[in-house]
N, C-alpha and C positions, 0 to 999 in steps of 0.2 A: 782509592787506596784498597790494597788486597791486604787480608786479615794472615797474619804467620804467629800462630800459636806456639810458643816455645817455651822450652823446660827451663831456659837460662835462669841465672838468679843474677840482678843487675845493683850493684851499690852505685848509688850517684852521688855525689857530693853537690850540696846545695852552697849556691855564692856565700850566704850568710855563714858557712861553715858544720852546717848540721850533712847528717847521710839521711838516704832514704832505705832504708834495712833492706835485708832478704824477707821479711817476713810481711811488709808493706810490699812488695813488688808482690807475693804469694796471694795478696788477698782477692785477684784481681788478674787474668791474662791479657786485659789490654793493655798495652805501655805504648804512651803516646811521646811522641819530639816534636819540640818546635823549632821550625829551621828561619831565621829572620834571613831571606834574600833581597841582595842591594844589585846595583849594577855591575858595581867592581869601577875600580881609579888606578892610576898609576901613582898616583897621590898616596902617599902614605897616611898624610894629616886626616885625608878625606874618609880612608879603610877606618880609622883610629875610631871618627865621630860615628860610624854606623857598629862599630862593638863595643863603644859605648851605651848604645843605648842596649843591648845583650847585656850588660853588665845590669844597666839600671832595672830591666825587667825581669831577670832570671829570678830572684828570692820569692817576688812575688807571686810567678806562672809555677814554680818547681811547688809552692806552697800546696797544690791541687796535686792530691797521690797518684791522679793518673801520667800526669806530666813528670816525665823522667828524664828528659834533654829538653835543652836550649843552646841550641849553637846558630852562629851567621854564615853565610854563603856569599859568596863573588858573580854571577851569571859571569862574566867573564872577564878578562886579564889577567885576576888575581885567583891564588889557591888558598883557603880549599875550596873549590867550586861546588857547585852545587851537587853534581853528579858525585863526588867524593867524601862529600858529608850524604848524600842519600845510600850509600855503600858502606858506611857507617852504619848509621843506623840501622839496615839489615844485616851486618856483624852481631849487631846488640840486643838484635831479635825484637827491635820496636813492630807493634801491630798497627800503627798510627802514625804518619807526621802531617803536623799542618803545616803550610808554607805561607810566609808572611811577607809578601812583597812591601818593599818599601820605597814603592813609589808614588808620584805626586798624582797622577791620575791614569786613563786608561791611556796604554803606547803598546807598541806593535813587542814590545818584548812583554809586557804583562799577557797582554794577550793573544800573542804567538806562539815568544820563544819559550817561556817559560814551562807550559803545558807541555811542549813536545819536548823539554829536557826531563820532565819528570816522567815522560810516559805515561799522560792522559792525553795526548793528543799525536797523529802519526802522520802527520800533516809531510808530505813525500819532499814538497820545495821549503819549508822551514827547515826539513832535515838537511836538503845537501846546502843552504846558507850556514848553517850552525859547524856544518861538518867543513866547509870552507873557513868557517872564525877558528876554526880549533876549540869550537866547544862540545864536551862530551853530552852525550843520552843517555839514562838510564834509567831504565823502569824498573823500582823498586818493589821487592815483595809485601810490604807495608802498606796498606790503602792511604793516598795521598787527597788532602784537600787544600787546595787555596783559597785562599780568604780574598774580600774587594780591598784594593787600593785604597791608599790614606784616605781617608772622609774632610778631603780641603774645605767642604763648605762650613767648617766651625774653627776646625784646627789652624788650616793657611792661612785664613783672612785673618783671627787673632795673632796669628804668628807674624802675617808682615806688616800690622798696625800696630803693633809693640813696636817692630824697629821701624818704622816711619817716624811714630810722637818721638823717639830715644833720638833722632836727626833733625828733626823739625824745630825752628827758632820762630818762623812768621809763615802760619800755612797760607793764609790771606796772599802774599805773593810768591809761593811757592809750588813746583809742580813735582811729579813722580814721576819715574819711568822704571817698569819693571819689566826684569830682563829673566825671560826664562830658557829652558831649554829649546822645547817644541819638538813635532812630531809630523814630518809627512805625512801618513796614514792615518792621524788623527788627530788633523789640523784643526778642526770645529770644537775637538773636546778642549783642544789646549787654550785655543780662543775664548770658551765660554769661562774655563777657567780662569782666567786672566781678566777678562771683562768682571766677573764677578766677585772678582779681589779689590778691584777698583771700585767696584759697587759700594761696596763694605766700606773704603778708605774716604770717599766723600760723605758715607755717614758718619762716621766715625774720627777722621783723626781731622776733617774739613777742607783737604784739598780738593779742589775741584779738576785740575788740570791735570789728567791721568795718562798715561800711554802704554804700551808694551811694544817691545823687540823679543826677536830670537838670537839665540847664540850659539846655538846647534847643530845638528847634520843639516837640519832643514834649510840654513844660510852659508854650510861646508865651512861653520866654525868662523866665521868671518867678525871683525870687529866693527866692520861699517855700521852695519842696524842701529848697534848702541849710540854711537856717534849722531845718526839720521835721528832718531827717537829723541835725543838731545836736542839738537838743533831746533826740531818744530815745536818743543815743549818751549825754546826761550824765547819763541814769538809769542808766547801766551804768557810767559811769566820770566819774574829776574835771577830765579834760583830753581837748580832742578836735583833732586834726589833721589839717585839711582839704586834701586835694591833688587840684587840676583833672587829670582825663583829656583834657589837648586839646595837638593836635599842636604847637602855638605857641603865643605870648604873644598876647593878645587885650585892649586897653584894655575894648571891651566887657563883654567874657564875665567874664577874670579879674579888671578893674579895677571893674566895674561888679555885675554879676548874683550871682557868686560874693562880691565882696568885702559887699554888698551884705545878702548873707545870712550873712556871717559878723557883722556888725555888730549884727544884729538880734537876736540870739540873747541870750539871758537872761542870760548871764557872758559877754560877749563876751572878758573878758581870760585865757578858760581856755581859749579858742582861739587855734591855732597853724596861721597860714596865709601864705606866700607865696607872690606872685600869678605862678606860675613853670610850665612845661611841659616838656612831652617835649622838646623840641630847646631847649637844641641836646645832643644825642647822638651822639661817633662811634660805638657801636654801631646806630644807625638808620644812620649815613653809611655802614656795611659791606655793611647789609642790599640798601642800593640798589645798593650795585656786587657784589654776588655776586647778587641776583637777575637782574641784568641779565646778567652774565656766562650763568648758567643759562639765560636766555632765546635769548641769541644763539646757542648751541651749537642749541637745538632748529630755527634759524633760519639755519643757515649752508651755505652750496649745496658 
């Protein structure tokens, strides 16, 4: 992030309803934004559960006087993108924004695209891919930091052993099959991910019979996987319960691809699936305001 010193006097209104004066911005020339960027959906439901959680975090990050904004971003589809809230915020003479990706581990957009849309990375073929999506670039006068991806090893595995036991009747003959995105370019991470959700699940909720499928670019969206990951979990067991790994509700993904392959499956009625996500979670809501807190400390003059 580059530092822009400015005369501006900025009132912000905080969720709770309170402002933060002319006279709090005065004490003080850093004025920092936190930008929470998602993927972006066509889904409206799916937009909704990621500025939810901007709702639920803002009172609490605005409560710190250097934090003056809290807004969400789309990477792409959806407006206002990223590039158009960073064009904001140097309107608003921020000397700071952190950027809060909110995804489930490291993927070629956390660690690609994301960098060279802020302009900390000038990477020549991310640029004509992004400039082929119709996604903008812009390198803000504001020094920019990004924070690590969600911390799954406490957050995910509690989050998808909540809805496991909330589906589970007899784990003794019962199996899982978690269905996530995935990621060619970092197919090992999303693997270890996934292995180590399962980890967690045969200590925890006592299924032993665990699998994963993709649903993603990695399979070009395909419904087979789900279906396939079925099938070999009912040679192990008489009941199988399928739970998407995806950050939001997705008419797509969970209504369509997943549900899709749940249907197809040979005993469709000895699967047990609701078409349900990670959020809403207030432990994901905590994650963002204690990484951000953690951020801003590394980041405070």
């Amino acid at each position: 992030m580059k530092y822009l010193y400015s005369l501006l006097l900025v009132s912000v209104l905080v969720s709770c309803g309170g402002k933060k004066t002319e006279q709090n911005l005065n004490e003080t020339t850093q004025k920092v934004a936190v930008l929470l960027v998602n993927h972006g959906s066509h889904s409206e439901g799916w937009r909704k559960m990621l500025i939810d959680v901007e709702e639920a975090v803002k009172a609490d990050l605005m409560g710190n006087e250097k934090i003056v904004a809290v807004e969400t971003a789309h990477m792409e589809y959806n407006e206002p993108s990223i590039a158009t809230r960073l064009k904001e915020f140097d309107e608003a003479g921020y000397t700071d924004i952190i950027v809060v990706p909110i995804f489930l581990t490291v993927s070629s957009h956390y660690s690609h695209d994301i960098p060279v849309i802020v302009g900390l990375s000038s990477d020549p073929k991310i640029k004509e891919t992004l400039k082929k999506e119709e996604i903008e670039v812009y390198k803000p006068t504001a020094r920019v930091t990004i924070t690590p991806p969600l911390d799954y090893t406490t957050i995910l595995k509690k989050n998808v052993a909540r809805r496991v036991e909330k589906l589970s009747t007899d784990p003794d003959n019962e199996a899982v099959l978690l269905v996530a995105y995935g990621d060619e370019q970092y197919n090992q991470q999303w693997e270890e991910l996934v292995e180590e959700i399962g980890k967690y699940l045969k200590i925890k909720t006592g299924q032993e019979s665990i699998a994963y499928s993709w649903c993603g670019h990695i399979v070009r969206y395909s419904s087979d996987p789900t279906t396939e990951g079925i099938e070999k979990l009912f040679e192990l067991e008489d009941r199988v319960i399928v739970i998407p790994i995806l950050v939001a509700n997705d008419e797509h993904f969970q209504g369509e691809i997943i549900q899709n392959g749940v249907d197809a499956a040979s005993n469709p009625k000895n699967v047990v699936y609701v078409q349900d996500a990670i959020l809403p979670d207030t432990n994901l809501n905590q994650w963002v305001i204690d990484i951000t807190h953690q951020t801003l400390e590394t980041i405070v003059e």
